[in-house]
PyMOL Python script that loads the backbone (N, CA, C, O; Angstrom):
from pymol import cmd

cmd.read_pdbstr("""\
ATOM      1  N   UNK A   1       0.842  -1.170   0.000  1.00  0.00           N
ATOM      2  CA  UNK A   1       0.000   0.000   0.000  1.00  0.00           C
ATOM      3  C   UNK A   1       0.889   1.235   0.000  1.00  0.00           C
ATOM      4  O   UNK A   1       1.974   1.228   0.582  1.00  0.00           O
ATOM      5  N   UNK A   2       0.420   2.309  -0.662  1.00  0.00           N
ATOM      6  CA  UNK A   2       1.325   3.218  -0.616  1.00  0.00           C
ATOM      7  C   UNK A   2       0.334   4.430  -0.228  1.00  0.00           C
ATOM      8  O   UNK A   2      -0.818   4.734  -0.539  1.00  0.00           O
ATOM      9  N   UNK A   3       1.382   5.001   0.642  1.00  0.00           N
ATOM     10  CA  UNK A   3       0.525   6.679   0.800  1.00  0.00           C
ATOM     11  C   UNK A   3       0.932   8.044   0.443  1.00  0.00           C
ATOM     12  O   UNK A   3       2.129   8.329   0.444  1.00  0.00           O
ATOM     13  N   UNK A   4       0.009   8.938   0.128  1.00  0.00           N
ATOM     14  CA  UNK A   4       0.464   9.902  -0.456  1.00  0.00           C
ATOM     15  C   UNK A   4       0.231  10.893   0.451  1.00  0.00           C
ATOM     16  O   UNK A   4      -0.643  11.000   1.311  1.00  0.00           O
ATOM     17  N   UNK A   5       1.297  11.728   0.084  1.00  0.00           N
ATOM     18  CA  UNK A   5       1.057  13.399   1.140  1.00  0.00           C
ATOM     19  C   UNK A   5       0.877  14.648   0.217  1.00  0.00           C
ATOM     20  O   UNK A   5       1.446  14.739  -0.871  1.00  0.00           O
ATOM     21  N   UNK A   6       0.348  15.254   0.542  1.00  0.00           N
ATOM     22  CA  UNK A   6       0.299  16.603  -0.444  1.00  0.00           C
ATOM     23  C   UNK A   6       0.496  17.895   0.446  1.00  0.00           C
ATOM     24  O   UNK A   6       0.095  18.071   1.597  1.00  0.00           O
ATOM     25  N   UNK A   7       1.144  18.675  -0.288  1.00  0.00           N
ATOM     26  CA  UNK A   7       1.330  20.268   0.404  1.00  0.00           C
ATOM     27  C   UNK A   7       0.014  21.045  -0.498  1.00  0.00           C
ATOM     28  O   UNK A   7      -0.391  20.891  -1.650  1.00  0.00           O
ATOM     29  N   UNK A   8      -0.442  21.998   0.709  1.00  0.00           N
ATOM     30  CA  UNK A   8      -1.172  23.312   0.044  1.00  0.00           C
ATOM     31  C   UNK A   8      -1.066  23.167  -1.898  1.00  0.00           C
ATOM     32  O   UNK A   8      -1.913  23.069  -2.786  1.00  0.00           O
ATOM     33  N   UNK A   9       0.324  23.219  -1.868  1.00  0.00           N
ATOM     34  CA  UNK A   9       0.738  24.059  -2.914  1.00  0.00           C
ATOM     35  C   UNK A   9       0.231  22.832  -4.113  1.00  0.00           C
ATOM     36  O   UNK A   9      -0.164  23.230  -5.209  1.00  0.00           O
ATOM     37  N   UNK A  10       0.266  21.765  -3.894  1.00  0.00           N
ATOM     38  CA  UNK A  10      -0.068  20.158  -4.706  1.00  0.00           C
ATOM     39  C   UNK A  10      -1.397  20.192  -4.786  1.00  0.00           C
ATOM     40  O   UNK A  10      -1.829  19.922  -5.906  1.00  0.00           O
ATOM     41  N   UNK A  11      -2.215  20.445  -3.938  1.00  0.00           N
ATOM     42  CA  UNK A  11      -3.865  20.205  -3.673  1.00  0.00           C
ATOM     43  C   UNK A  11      -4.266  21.589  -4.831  1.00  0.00           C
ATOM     44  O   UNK A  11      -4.881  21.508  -5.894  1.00  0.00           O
ATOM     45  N   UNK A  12      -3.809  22.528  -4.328  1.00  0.00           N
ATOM     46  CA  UNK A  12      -3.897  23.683  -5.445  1.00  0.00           C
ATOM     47  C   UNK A  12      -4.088  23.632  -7.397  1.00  0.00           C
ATOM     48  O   UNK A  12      -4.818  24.030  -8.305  1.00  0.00           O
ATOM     49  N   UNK A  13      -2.635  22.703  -7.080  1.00  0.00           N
ATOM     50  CA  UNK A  13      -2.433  22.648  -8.441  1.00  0.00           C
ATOM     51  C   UNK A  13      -3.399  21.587  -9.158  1.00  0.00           C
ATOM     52  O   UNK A  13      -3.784  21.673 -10.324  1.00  0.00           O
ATOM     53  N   UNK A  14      -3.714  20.589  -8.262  1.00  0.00           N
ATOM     54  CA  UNK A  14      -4.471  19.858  -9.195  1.00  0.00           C
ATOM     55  C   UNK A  14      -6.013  19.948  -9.404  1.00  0.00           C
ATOM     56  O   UNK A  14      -6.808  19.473 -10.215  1.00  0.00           O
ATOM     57  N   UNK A  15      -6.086  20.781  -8.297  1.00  0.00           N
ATOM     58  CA  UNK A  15      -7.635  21.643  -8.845  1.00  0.00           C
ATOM     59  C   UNK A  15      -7.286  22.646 -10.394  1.00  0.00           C
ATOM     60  O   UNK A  15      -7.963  22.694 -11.421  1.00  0.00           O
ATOM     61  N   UNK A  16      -5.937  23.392 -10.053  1.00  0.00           N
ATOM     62  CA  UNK A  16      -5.787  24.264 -11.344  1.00  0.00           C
ATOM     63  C   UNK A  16      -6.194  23.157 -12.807  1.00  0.00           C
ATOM     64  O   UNK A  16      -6.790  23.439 -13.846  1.00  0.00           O
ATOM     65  N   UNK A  17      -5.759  22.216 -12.473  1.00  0.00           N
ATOM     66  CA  UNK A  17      -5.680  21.193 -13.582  1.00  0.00           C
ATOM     67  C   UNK A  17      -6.418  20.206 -13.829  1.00  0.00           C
ATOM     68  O   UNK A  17      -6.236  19.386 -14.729  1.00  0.00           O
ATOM     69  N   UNK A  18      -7.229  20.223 -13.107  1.00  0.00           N
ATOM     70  CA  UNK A  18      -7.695  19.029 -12.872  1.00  0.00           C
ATOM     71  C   UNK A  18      -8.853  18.612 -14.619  1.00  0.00           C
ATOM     72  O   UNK A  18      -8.707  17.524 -15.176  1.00  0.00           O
ATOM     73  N   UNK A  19      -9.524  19.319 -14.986  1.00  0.00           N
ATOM     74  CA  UNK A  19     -10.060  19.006 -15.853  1.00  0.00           C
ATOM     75  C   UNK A  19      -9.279  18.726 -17.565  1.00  0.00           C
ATOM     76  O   UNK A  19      -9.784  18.506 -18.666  1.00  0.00           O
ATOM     77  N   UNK A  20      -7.725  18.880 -17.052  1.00  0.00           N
ATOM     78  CA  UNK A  20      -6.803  18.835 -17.806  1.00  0.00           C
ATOM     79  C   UNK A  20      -6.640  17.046 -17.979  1.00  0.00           C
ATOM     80  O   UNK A  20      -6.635  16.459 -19.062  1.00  0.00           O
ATOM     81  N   UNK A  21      -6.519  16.424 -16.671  1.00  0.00           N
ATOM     82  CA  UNK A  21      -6.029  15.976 -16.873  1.00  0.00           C
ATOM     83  C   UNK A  21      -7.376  14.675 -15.943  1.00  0.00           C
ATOM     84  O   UNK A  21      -7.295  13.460 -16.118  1.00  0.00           O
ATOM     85  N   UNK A  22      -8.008  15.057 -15.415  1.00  0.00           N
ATOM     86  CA  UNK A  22      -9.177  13.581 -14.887  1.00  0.00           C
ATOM     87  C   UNK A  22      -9.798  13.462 -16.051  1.00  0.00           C
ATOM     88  O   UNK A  22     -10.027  14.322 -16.902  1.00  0.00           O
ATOM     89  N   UNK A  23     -10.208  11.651 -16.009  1.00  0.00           N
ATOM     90  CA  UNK A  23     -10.556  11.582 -16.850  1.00  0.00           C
ATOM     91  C   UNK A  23     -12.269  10.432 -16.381  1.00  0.00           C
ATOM     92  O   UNK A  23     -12.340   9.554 -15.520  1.00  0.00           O
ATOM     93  N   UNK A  24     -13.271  10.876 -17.237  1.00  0.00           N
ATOM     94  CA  UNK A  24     -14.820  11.042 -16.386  1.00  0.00           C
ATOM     95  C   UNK A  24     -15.003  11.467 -14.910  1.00  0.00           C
ATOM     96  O   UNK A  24     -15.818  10.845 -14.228  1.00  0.00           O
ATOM     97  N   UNK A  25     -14.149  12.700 -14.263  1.00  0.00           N
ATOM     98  CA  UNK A  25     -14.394  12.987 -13.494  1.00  0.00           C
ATOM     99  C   UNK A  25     -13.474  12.779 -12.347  1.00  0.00           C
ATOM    100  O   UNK A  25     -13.425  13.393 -11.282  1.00  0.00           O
ATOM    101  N   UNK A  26     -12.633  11.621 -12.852  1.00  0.00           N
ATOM    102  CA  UNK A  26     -11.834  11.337 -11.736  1.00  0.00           C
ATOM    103  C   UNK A  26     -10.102  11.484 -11.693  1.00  0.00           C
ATOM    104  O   UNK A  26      -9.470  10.793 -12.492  1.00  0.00           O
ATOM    105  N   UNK A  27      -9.616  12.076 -11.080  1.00  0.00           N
ATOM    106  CA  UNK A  27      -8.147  12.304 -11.348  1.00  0.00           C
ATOM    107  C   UNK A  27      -7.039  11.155 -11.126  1.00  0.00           C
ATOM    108  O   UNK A  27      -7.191  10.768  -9.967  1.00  0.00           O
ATOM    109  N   UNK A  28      -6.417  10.733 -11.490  1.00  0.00           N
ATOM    110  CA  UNK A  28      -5.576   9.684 -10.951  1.00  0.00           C
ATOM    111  C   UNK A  28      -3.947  10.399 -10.742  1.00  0.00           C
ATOM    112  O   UNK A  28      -3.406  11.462 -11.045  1.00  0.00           O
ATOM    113  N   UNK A  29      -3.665   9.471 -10.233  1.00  0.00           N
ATOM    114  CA  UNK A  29      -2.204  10.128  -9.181  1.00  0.00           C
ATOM    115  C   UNK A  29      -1.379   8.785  -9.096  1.00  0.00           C
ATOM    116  O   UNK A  29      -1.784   7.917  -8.322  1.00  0.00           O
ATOM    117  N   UNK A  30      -0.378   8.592  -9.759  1.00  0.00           N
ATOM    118  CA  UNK A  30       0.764   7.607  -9.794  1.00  0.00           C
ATOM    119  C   UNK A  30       2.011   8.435  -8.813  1.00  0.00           C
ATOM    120  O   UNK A  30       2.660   9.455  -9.043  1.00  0.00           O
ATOM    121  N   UNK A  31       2.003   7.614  -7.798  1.00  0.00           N
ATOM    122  CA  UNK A  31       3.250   7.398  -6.178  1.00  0.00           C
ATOM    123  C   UNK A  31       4.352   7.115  -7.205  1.00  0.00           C
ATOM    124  O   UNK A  31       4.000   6.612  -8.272  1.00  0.00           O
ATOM    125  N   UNK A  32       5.921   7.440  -6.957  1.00  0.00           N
ATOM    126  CA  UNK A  32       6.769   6.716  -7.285  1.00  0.00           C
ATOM    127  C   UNK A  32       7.782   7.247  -6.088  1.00  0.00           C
ATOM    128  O   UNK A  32       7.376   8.254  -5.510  1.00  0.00           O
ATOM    129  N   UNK A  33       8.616   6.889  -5.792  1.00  0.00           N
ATOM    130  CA  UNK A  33       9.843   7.111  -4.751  1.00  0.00           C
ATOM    131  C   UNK A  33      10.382   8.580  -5.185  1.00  0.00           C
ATOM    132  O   UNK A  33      11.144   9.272  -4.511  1.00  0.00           O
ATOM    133  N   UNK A  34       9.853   8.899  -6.398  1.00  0.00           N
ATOM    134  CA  UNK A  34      10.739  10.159  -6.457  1.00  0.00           C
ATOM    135  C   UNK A  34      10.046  11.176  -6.513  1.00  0.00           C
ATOM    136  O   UNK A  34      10.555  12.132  -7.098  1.00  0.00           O
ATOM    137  N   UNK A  35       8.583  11.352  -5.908  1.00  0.00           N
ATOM    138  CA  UNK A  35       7.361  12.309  -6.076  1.00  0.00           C
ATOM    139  C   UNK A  35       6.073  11.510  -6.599  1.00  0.00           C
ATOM    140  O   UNK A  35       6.111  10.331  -6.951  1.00  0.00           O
ATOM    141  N   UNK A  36       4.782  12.418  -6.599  1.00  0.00           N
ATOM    142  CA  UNK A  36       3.728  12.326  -7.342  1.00  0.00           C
ATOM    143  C   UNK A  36       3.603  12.751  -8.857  1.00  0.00           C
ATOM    144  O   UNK A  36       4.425  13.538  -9.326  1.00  0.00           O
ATOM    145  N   UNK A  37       2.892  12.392  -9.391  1.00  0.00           N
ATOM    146  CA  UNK A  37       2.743  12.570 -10.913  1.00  0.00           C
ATOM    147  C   UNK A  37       0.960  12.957 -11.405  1.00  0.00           C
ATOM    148  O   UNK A  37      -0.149  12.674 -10.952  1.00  0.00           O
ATOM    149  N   UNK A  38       1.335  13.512 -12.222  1.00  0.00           N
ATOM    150  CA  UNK A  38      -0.810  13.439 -13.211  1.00  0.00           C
ATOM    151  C   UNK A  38      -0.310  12.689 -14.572  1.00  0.00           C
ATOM    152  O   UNK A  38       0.413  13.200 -15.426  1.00  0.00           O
ATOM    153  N   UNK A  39      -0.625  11.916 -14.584  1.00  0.00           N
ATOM    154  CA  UNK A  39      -0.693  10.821 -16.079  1.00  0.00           C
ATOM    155  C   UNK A  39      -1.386  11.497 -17.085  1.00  0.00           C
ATOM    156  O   UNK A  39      -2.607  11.479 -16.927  1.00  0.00           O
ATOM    157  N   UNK A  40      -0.856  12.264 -18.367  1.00  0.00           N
ATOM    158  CA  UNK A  40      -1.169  12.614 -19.261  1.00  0.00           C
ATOM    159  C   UNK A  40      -1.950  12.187 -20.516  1.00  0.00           C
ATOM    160  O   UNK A  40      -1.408  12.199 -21.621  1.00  0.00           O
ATOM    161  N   UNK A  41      -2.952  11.890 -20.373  1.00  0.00           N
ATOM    162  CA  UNK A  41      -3.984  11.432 -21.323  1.00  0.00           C
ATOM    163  C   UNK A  41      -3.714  11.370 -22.985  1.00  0.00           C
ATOM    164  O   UNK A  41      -3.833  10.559 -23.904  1.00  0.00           O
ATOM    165  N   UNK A  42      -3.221  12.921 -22.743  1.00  0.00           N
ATOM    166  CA  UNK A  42      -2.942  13.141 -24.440  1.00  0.00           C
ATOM    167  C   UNK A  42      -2.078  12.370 -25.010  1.00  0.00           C
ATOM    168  O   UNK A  42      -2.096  11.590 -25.962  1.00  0.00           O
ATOM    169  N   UNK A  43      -0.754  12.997 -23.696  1.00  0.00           N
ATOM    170  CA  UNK A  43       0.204  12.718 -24.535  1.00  0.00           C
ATOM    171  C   UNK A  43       0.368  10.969 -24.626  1.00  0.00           C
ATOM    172  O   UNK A  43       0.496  10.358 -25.687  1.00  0.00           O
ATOM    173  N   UNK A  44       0.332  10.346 -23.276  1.00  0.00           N
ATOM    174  CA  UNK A  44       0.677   9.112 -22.686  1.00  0.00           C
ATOM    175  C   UNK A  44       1.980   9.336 -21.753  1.00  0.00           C
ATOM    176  O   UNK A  44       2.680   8.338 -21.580  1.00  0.00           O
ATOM    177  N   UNK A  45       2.421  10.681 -21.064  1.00  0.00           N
ATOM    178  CA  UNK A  45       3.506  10.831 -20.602  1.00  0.00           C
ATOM    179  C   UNK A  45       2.741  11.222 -19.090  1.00  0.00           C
ATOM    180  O   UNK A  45       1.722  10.687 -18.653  1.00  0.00           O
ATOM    181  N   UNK A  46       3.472  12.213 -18.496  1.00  0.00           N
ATOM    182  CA  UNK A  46       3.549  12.203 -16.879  1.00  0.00           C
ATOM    183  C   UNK A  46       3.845  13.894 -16.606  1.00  0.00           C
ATOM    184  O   UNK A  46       4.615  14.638 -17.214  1.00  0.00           O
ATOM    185  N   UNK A  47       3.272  14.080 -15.888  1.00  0.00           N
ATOM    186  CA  UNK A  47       3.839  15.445 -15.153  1.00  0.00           C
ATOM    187  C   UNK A  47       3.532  15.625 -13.981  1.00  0.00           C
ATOM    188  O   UNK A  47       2.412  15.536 -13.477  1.00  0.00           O
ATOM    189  N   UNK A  48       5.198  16.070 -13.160  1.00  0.00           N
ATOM    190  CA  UNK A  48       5.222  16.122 -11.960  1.00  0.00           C
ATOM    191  C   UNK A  48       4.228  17.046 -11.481  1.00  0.00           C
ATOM    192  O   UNK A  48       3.680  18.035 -11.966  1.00  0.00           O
ATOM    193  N   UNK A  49       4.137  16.266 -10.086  1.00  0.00           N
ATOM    194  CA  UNK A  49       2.881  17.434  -9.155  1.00  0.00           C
ATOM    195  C   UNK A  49       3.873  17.736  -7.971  1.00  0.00           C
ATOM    196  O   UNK A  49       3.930  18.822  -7.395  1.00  0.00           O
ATOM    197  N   UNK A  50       4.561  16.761  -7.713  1.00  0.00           N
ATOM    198  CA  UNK A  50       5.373  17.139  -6.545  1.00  0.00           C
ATOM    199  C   UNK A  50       6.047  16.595  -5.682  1.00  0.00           C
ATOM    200  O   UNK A  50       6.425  15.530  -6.169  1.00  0.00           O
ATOM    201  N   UNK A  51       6.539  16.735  -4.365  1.00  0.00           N
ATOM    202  CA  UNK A  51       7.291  15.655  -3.632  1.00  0.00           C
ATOM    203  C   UNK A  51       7.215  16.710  -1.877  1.00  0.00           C
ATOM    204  O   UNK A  51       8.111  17.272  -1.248  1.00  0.00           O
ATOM    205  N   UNK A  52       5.452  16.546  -1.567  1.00  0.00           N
ATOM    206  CA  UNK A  52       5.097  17.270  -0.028  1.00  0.00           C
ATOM    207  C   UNK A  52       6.607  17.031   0.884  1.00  0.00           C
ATOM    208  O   UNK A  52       6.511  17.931   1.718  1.00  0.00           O
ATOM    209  N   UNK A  53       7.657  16.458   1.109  1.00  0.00           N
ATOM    210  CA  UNK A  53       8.686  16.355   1.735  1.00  0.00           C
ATOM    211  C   UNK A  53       9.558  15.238   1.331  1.00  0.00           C
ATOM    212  O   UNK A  53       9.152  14.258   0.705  1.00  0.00           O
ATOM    213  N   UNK A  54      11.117  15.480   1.822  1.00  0.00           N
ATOM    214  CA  UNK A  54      11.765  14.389   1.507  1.00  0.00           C
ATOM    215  C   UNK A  54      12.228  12.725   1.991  1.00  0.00           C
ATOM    216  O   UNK A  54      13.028  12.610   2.919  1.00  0.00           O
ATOM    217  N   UNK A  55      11.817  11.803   1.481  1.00  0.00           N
ATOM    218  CA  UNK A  55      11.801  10.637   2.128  1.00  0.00           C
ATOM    219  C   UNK A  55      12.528  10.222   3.353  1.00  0.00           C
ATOM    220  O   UNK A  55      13.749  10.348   3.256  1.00  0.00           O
ATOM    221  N   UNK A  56      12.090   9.761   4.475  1.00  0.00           N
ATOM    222  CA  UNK A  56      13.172   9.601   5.572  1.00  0.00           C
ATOM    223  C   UNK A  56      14.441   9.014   4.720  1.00  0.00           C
ATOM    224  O   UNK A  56      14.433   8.376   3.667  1.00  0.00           O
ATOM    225  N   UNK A  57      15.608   9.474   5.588  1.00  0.00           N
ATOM    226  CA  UNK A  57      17.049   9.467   5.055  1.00  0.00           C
ATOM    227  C   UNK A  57      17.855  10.216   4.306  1.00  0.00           C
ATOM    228  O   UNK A  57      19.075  10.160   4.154  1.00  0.00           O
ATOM    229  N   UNK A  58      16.799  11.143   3.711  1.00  0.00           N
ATOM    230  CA  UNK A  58      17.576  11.847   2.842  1.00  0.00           C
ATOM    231  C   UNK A  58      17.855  12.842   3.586  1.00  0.00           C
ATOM    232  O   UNK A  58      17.251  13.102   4.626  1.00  0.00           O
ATOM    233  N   UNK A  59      19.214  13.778   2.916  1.00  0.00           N
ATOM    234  CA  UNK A  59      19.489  14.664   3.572  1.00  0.00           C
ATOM    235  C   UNK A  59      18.814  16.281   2.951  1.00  0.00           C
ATOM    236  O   UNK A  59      18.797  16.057   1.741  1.00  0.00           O
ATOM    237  N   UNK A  60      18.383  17.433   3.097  1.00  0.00           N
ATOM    238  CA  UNK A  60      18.578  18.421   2.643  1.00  0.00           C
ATOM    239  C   UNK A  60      20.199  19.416   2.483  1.00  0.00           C
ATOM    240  O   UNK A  60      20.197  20.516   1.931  1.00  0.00           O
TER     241      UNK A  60
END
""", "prot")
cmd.dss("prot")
cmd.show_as("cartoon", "prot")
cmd.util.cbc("prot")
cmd.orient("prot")
């Protein structure tokens, strides 16, 4: 199971977008270790949404 976190600034954006990119209404969101993503319909590609903080271990 995987969980996702979002900042202000993520929840924002995918309202900005959202009709960009849900599709009948519903948005989907692909987790990967290196951030969140919106799966691009058109193209078949990906665009980042973000990364709410950095994974335990890493350093800033």
């Amino acid at each position: 199971m995987a969980t996702a976190e979002f900042s202000r600034d993520m929840v924002e954006t995918m309202l900005t977008y959202f009709d960009a990119y849900a599709d009948e209404g519903v948005l989907a969101v692909e987790v990967t270790s290196w951030g969140l993503w919106l799966p691009n319909k058109v193209t078949g590609g990906r665009q980042f949404l973000g990364l709410a903080k950095l994974p335990d271990g890493y350093r800033q």
